[in-house]
C-alpha positions as CSV (number, residue, x, y, z in Angstrom):
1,X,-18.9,37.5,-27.6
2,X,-22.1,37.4,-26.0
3,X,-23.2,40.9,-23.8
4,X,-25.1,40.1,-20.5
5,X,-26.5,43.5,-18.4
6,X,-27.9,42.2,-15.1
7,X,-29.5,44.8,-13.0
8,X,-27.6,47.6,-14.2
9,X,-28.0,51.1,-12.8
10,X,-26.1,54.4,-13.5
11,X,-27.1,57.7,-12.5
12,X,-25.4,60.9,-13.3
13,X,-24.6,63.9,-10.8
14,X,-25.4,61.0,-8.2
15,X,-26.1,63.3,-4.9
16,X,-26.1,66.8,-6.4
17,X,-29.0,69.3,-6.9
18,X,-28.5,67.6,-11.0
19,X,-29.1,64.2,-10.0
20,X,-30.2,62.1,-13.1
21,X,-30.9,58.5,-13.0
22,X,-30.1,57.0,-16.9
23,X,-30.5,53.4,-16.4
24,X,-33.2,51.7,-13.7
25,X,-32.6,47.9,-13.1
26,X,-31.6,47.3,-16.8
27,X,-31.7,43.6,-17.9
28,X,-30.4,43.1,-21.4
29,X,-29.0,39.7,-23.1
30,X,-27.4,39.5,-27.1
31,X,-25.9,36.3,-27.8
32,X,-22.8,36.0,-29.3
33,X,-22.7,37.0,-33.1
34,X,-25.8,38.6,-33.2
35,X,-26.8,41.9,-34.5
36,X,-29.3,43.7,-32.1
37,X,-30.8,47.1,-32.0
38,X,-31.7,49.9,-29.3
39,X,-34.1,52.2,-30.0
40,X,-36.0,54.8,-27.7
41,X,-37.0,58.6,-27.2
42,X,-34.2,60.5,-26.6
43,X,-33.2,61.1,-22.6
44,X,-34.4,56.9,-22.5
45,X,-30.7,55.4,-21.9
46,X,-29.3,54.8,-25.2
47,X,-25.8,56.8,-25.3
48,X,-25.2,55.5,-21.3
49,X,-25.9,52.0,-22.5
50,X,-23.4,52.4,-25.1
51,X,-21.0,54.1,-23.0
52,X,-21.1,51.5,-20.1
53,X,-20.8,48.5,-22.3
54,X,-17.6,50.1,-23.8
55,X,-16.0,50.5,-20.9
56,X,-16.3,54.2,-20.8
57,X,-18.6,54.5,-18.0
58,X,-18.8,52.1,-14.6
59,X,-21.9,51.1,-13.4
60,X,-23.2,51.6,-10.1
61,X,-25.2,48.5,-9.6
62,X,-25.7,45.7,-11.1
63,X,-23.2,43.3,-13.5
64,X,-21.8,44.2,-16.9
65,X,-20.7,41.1,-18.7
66,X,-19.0,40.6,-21.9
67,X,-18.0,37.1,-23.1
68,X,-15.9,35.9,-19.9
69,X,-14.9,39.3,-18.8
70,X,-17.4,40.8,-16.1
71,X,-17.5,44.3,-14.6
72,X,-19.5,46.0,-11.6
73,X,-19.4,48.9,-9.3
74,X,-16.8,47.8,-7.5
75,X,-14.1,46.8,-10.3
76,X,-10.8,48.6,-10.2
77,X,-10.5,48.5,-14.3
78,X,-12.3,48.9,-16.8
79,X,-9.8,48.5,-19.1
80,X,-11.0,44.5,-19.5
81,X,-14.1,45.5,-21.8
82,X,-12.4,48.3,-23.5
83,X,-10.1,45.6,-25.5
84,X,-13.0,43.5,-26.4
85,X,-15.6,46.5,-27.2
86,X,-15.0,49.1,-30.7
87,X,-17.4,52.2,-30.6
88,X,-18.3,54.1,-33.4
89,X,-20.0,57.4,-31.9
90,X,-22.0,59.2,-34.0
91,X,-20.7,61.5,-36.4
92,X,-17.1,59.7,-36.0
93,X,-15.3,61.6,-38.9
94,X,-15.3,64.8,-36.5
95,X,-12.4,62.2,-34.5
96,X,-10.2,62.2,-37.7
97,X,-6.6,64.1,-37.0
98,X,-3.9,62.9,-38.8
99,X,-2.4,63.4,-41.6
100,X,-2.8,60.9,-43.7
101,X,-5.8,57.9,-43.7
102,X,-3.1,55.3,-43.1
103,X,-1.9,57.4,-40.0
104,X,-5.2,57.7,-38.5
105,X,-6.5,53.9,-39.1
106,X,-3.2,52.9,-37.4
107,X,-3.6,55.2,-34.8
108,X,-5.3,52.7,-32.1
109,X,-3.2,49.4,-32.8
110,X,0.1,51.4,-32.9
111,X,-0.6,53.2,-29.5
112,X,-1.7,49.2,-27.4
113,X,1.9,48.4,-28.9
114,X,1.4,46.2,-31.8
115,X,4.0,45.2,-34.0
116,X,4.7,47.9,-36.7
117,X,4.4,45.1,-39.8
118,X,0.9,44.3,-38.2
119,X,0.3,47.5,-38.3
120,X,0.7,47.9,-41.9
121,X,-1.2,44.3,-42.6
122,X,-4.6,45.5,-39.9
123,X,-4.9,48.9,-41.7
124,X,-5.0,47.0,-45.5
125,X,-7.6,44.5,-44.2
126,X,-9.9,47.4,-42.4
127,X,-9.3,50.0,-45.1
128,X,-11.0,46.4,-47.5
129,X,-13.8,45.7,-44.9
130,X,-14.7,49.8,-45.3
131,X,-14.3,49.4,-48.7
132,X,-11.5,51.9,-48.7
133,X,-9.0,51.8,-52.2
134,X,-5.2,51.0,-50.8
135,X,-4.7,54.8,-52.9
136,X,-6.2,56.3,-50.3
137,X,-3.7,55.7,-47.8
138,X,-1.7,58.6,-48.5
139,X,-4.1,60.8,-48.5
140,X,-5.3,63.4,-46.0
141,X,-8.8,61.9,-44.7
142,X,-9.8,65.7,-44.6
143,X,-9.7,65.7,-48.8
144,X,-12.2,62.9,-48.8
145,X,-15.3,62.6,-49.1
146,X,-18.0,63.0,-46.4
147,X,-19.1,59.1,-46.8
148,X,-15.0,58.3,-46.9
149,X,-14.6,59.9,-43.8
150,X,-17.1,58.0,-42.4
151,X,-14.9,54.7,-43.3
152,X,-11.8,56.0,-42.4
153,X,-13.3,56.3,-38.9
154,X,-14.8,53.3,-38.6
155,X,-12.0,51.7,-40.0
156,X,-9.8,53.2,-37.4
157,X,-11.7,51.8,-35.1
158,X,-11.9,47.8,-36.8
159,X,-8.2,47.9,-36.9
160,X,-8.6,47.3,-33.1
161,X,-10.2,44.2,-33.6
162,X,-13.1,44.5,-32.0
163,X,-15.3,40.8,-30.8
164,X,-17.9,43.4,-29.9
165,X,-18.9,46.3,-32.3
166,X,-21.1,49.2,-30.9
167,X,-22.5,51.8,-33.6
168,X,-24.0,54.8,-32.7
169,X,-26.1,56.3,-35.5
170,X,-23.5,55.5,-37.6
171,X,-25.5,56.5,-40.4
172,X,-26.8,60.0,-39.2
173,X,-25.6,62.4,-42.2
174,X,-25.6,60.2,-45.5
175,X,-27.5,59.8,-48.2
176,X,-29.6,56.9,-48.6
177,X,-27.1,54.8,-50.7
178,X,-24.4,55.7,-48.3
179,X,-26.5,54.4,-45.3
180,X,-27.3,51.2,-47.4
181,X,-24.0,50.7,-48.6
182,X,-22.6,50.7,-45.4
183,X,-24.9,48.6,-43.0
184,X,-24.5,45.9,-45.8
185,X,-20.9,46.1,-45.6
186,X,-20.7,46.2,-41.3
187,X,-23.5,43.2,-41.4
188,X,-21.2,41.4,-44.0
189,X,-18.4,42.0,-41.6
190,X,-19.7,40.7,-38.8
191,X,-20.6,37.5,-40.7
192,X,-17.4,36.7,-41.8
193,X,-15.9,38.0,-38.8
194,X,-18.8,36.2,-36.0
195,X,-18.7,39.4,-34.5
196,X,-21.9,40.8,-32.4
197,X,-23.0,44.5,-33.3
198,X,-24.8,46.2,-31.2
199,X,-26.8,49.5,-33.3
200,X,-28.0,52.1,-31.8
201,X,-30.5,54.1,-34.7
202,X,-33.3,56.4,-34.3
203,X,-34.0,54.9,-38.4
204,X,-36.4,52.0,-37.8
205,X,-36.3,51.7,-41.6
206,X,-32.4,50.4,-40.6
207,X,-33.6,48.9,-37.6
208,X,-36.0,46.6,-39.0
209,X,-33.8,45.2,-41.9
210,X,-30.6,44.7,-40.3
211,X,-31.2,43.9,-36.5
212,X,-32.4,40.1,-35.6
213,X,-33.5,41.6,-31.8
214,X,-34.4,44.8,-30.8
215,X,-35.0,46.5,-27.6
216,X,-36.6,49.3,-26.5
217,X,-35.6,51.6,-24.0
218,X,-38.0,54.3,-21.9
219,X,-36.8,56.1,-19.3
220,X,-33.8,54.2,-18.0
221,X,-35.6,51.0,-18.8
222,X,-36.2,48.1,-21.4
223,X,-39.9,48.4,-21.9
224,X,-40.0,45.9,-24.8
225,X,-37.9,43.8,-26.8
226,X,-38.4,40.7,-29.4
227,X,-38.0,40.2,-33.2
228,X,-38.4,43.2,-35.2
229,X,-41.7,41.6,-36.5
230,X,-42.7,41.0,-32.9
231,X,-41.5,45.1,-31.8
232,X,-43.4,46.6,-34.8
233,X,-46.4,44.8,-34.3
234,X,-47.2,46.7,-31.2
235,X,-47.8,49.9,-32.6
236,X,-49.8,51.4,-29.8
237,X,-47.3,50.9,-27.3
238,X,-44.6,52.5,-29.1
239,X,-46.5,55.8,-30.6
240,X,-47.3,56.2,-26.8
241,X,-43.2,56.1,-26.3
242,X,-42.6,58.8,-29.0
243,X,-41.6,56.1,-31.5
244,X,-43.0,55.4,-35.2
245,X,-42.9,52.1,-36.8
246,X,-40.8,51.3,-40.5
247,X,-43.3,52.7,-43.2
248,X,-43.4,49.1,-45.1
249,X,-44.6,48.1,-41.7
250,X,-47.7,50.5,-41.4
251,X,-48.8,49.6,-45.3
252,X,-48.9,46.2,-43.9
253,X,-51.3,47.1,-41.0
254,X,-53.4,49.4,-43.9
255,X,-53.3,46.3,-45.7
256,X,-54.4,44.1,-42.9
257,X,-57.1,45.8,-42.6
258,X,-58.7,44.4,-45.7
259,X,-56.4,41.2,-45.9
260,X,-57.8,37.5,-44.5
261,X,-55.7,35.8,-43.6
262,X,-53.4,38.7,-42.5
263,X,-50.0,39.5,-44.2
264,X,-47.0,38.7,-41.6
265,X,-45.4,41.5,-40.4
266,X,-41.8,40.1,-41.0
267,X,-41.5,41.8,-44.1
268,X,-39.5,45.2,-44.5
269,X,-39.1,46.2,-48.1
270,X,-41.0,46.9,-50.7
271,X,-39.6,44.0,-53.3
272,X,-40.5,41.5,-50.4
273,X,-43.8,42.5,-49.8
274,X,-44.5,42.9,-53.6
275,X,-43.2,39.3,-53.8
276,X,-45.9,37.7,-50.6
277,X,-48.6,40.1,-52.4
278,X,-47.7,38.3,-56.0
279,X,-47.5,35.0,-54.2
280,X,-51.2,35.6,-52.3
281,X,-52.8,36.5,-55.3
282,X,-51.2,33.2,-57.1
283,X,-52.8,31.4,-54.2
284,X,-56.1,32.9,-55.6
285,X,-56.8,34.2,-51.8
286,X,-58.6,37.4,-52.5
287,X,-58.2,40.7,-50.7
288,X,-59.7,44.4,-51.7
289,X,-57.4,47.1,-52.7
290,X,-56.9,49.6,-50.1
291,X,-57.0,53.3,-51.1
């Protein structure tokens, strides 16, 4: 499902001596099966984004719009989005509650009234897409692991079925193979699935590998969106915004320095960029070493 923000506006406290505007006028477009990012400062937008697009919050201007379902200030429900939309807040294994991991994964599905046999058959499937063992389901989720009660969360939460899947800094709190591991295993998903992520991340390490579109927000507003290549190339803009740019990305612009023709900026890992560096000099282009 595609997600379509036209005009939107939300402020909080709206006539009180607290009055905080969040989003100004937001325009915001991520086609269907897509994985985009948001980044920005914090105080920019990002959790009211989130929360509006989930169905949490109702905006009060402008039009929400995911797939064929459509929401503005004047909608009675908000119910519409909330079937379509799965959010993973940060820090999700604080949600956990019940007893066992099968209990709380089935949570959600069991409470809209589905059929107790696929019940059983959504928590299997989201306990694999996790990469959960089925000998886990007995257990209590608070005997796990820190990283496995991450999965249990997030499984809880793909047991819904989400078209739309909205991560909060889903990685905040793991180590670096946990936050590998499980963006490979969500962008897999959403593969196989054709569903569209949306990730919010303050990593732009994460950022920059995984997201095909990002957009930045500042102060209520998106001040700049495009390919990651195309966000990262304007440094300038987004050190003035409080942001920093993927470290492969600024050993590029060292390198640039000294490079002609330039090295693309398209290239976020240290294999890849050792690979166009081998390939340049097998070219025979020349280039001095930085130091």
């Amino acid at each position: 499902m595609q997600i379509d923000l036209r005009g939107v506006s939300f402020t909080y406290g709206q006539g009180t001596q607290q009055e905080k505007q969040a989003l100004k006028q937001l325009d915001l477009h991520v086609p269907a099966g897509a994985l985009a990012a948001v980044i920005g400062p914090t105080g920019s937008g990002k959790s009211t984004l989130v929360q509006l697009i989930g169905g949490l919050l109702r905006p009060e201007e402008g039009i929400i719009r995911v797939g064929e379902t459509e929401v503005n200030e004047r909608s009675s429900s908000l119910s519409p989005l909330r079937r379509h939309v799965g959010i993973v807040f940060q820090y999700p294994e604080h949600q956990l509650f019940a007893d066992t991991v099968e209990h709380d994964i089935a949570y959600g599905p069991r409470n809209r009234g589905v059929p107790e046999e696929e019940v059983r058959n959504r928590v299997k499937q989201a306990m694999h897409w996790v990469g959960l063992p089925e000998s886990l389901s007995d257990r209590s989720p608070f005997q796990l692991s820190g990283g496995q009660m991450r999965r249990v969360a997030i499984a809880g939460v793909l047991a819904m079925l989400p078209q739309v899947l909205i991560l909060d800094e889903p990685t905040a709190g793991l180590d670096p193979a946990g936050r590998e591991a499980l963006l490979q295993r969500i962008d897999r998903l959403r593969r196989e699935r054709r569903m569209t992520v949306l990730l919010v991340s303050h990593s732009m390490e994460e950022v920059a590998r995984y997201a095909e579109r990002i957009f930045v927000l500042h102060q209520g507003r998106c001040v700049l969106q495009g390919s990651p290549a195309e966000v990262f190339a304007d440094e300038g803009r987004l050190k003035g915004w409080g942001l920093d740019i993927p470290e492969i990305t600024a050993l590029i612009h060292r390198l640039n320095r000294k490079l002609d023709p330039p090295l693309p900026l398209d290239c976020f890992t240290v294999e890849a960029l050792a690979r166009l560096l081998a390939n340049r000099r097998g070219e025979g282009a020349s280039h001095e070493p930085v130091r």
